[in-house]
C-alpha angles and dihedrals in degrees: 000000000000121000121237125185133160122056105198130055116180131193127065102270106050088044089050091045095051087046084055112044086051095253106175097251120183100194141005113209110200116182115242108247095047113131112247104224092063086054104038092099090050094051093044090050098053085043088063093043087055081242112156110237117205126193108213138152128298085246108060085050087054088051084055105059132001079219127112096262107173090220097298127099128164133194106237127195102247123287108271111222105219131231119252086239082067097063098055090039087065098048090050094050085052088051089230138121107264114266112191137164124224118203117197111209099328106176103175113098079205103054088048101055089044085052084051102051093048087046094053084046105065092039097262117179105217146343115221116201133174127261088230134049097015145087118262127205106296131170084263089049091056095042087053094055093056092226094319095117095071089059095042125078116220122198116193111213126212089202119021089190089054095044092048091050083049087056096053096049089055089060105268129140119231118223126185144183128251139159082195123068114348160104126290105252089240094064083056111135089234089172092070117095085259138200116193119197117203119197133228131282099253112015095036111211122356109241089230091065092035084065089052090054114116091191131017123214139181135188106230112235108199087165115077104269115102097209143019126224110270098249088053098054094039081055097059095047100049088051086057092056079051105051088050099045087044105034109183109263127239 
């Protein structure tokens, strides 16, 4: 059985993302005062849907969510954690090698919208993250991700080291991280069914994990940081995927 868990999202484009990706939605909250015409598309659409729109106070959208709401708020049906046969459901009915993200012990909600965002963007087929030591998918979470967590499946994994080991029976690749000993992202093998794990904020891979690692790749810094935030990096990586998978024509 799959885990839920959160019940509001708040700001215009998550609302509009979950309306449109058909999320079972019990209520949408709009503060009085809003101009109609930024909301038109958000009230047709849960006309469609048959969702009731209320027009209330700032304030008791306020008492909702400490977010930034824009003065629109919905009650949503809990996140669904996805099954890792989903994953690789998507990639096949895209007709594509898998392409997934593992974050180890990401704690930042931020972080992990942004992850999701970038992932949403190049077309990824799934983010795996562990039960422990990790964000879930939160309201922030979901306000982060600008509406990409509806389009993203996400699997939560009770061991990272034993779904990893799952992956690479099924034929992935696994692919870390790693400022020691290894490979230039840009000499990266994209074509291969890939699974990119991304460390933590603040500890970085576990070695565990690292040992795990079929490839190691780092992003070379020639400026005077040592690091980059882990969204950005995960970023650069997943365009390169990209640029490899969907290389410009003539």
């Amino acid at each position: 059985m799959t885990e839920q868990t959160g019940e509001i999202i708040a700001g215009k484009n998550p609302v509009v993302e979950a309306l449109r990706s058909g999320r079972d939605m019990n209520k949408v909250w709009i503060a009085e005062g809003v101009q109609k015409s930024g909301v038109s598309e958000i009230i047709q659409l849960a006309k469609e849907a048959g969702i009731i729109v209320q027009f209330v106070p700032k304030k008791k959208l306020d008492n909702l969510t400490d977010a930034n709401h824009q003065g629109i708020v919905a009650s949503v049906a809990a996140y669904r954690y996805a099954e890792l046969d989903e994953l690789f459901d998507l990639a096949a009915s895209k007709q594509e090698d898998p392409l997934f993200i593992i974050l180890d012990e990401i704690e930042d909600p931020h972080n992990l919208g942004s992850i999701m965002r970038s992932a949403d963007a190049v077309g990824a087929h799934g983010i795996i993250i562990p039960k422990r030591r990790a964000v879930g998918l939160t309201a922030v979470v979901a306000k982060a991700s600008t509406g990409a967590i509806e389009h993203i499946p996400v699997y939560r994994a009770g061991n990272l080291a034993q779904t990893v080991d799952e992956l690479k029976s099924r034929g992935v690749w696994i692919a870390g991280t790693d400022a020691s000993k290894s490979t230039d992202y840009r000499n990266m093998d994209a074509t291969l069914p890939l699974a990119i794990i991304i460390g933590s904020e603040g500890k970085g891979m576990s070695r565990l994990l690292k040992d795990k690692c079929d490839f190691l790749y780092h992003l070379p810094m020639v400026g005077h940081v040592t690091s980059l935030n882990a969204s950005v990096a995960t970023a650069i990586l997943l365009y390169e995927v990209l640029r490899v998978r969907r290389p410009l024509k003539g």
